[in-house]
N, C-alpha and C positions, 0 to 999 in steps of 0.2 A: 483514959476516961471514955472517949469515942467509941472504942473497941469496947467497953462494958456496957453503956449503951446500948449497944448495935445487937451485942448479947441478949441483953435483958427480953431487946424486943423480937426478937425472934423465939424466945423461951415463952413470952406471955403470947405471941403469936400463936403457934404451937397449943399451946394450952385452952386460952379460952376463946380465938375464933373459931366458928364452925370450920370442919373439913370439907372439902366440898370432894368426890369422886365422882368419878368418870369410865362408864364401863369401855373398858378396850378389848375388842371383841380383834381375832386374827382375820390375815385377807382371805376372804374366802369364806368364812363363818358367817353368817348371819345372827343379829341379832336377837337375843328373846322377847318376843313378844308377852309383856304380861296380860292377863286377863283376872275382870274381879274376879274373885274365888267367895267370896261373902255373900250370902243372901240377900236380897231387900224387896222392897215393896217399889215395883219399879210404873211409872204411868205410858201411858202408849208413846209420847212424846220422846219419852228417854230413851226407850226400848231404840223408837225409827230412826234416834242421833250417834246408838254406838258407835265406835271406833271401829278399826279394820272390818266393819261391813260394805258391800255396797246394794244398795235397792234399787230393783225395778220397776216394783210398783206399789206405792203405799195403798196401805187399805183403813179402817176407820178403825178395827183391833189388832191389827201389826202391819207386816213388810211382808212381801216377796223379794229374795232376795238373797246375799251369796257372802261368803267370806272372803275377803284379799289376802288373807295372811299366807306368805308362799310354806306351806306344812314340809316338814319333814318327819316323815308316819315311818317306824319302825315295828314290825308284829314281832313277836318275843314271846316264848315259853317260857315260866317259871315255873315250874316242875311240872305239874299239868295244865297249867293255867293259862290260855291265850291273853296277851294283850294288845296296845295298839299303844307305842309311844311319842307323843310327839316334841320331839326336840326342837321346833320352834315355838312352842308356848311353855315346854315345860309341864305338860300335863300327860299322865298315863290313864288310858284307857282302856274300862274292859270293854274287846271286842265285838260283842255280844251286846249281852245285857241281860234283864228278864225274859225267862221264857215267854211269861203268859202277860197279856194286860192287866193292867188294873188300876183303882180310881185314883184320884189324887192325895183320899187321906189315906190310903194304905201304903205309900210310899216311903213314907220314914219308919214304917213299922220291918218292910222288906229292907232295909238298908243296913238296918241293925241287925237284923239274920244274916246277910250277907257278909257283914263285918266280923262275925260271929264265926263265920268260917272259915277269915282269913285265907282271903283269895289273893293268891298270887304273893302270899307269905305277909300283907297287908292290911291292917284295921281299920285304916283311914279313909276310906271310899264313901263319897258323898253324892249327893244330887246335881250334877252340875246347874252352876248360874246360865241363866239365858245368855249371855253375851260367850261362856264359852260352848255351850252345845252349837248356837248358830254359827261358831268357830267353824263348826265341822261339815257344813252348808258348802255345796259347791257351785262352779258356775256353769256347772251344763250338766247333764245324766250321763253317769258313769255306765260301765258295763251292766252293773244289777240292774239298769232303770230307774235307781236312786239319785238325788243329788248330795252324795255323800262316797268317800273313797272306798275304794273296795278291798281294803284291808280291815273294814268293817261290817261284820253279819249285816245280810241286807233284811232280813227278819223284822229288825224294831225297824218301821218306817217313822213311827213319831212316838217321841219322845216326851215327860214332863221333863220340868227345869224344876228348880229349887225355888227361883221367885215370883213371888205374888206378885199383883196388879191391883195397880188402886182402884180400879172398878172392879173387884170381885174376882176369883177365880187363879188361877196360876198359871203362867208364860210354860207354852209348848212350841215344841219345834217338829216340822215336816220335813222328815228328808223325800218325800214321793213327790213333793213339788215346789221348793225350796220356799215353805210360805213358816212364821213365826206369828201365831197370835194367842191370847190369855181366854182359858175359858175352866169352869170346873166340873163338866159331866162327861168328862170321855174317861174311855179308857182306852189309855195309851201305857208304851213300854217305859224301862229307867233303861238308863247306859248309865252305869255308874263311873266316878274319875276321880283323880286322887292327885295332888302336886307332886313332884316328883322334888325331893328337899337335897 
C-alpha cells in the first residue's frame, strides 16, 4: 500500500505541479542575455533603469552611456547579405542599415520594403527596442570614432528605436557619443534586427 502511495504521488507530482527549469549553459559558454523585443511606450525614468546598461551621465530626456553585456559579434554572409550576429543576446543584425535618413513616420513604411526583399533569406526584421540598440552602445570609441563595434557600418551614427516615449516622440540612440534620448524631428538611420529562433 506504501509503495502505491509513493507511486501516486509522484505521478500527480509529475502532472499537476509546475516544472520548474533551469538553463545549463557549458563551462565556458556564457549565458544569453535576453532583451525586450516588444515595443512600448516607455518614460525617461524606465529608459535610465534598464538592465545591462551602465550611465554616465543622466540627462532630463535620457543617458549617456554604455552597454555591459560582454557581445559575442559574428559578421556572416548569407548569400549577399552582410550581417552582424550576436550570440550573446541572440539577436542578428543588419550591418548597415538604411542608406539614407529619414523621419520617424516613415520608418515602418521602409521596414516593410525591406522585408519585402528578404534580406539575408529573412522577413522578420524589425525596428529594434531601445533597450536592444543601446545594447550595441560601447564604453569607449572604437576605431570609426563610433561608440559602437566595428563589425558595424559606421555610416548610421544614430539610430531610431521602435519605442515611444510618454512625452512625445520616439527613443533614439547615438552611437557618435554614446548618448540615448526620445525626440520626433530628426532624421536619423534604422539598423534593422531580427531574433535569431
Amino acid at each position: 500500500m506504501r509503495k502505491y502511495l509513493l507511486i501516486n504521488a509522484f505521478v500527480f507530482s509529475c502532472i499537476f505541479l509546475p516544472v520548474r527549469t533551469k538553463l545549463i549553459v557549458a563551462d565556458g559558454e556564457t549565458p544569453l542575455t535576453e532583451l525586450r523585443a516588444r515595443c512600448d511606450n516607455l518614460n525617461v525614468s524606465q529608459v535610465q533603469t534598464m538592465e545591462n546598461i551602465s550611465i554616465r551621465r543622466k540627462k532630463a530626456w535620457g543617458f549617456y552611456g554604455h552597454s555591459t553585456i560582454q557581445h559575442e559579434y559574428e559578421t556572416k554572409l548569407i548569400g549577399d547579405d552582410k550581417v552582424v550576429i550576436d550570440h550573446a543576446t541572440g539577436l542578428m543584425w543588419h550591418a548597415s542599415g538604411s542608406n539614407e535618413y529619414m523621419k520617424r513616420k516613415e520608418v515602418k513604411k521602409w521596414i516593410r520594403g525591406f522585408n519585402r526583399n528578404s534580406y539575408a533569406g529573412h522577413y522578420d526584421w524589425r525596428v529594434p527596442t531601445v533597450e536592444e540598440a543601446a545594447s550595441l552602445l560601447e564604453g569607449s570609441e572604437r576605431s570609426s570614432g563610433l561608440f559602437i563595434d566595428t563589425a558595424f557600418d559606421k555610416k548610421q551614427r544614430w539610430i531610431w528605436t521602435g519605442d515611444s516615449c510618454s512625452s512625445g516622440g520616439m527613443w533614439r540612440v547615438y552611437f557618435d557619443d554614446g548618448y540615448v534620448d526620445w525626440g520626433d524631428v530628426s532624421l536619423l538611420f534604422v539598423r534593422p534586427v531580427r531574433k535569431i529562433k
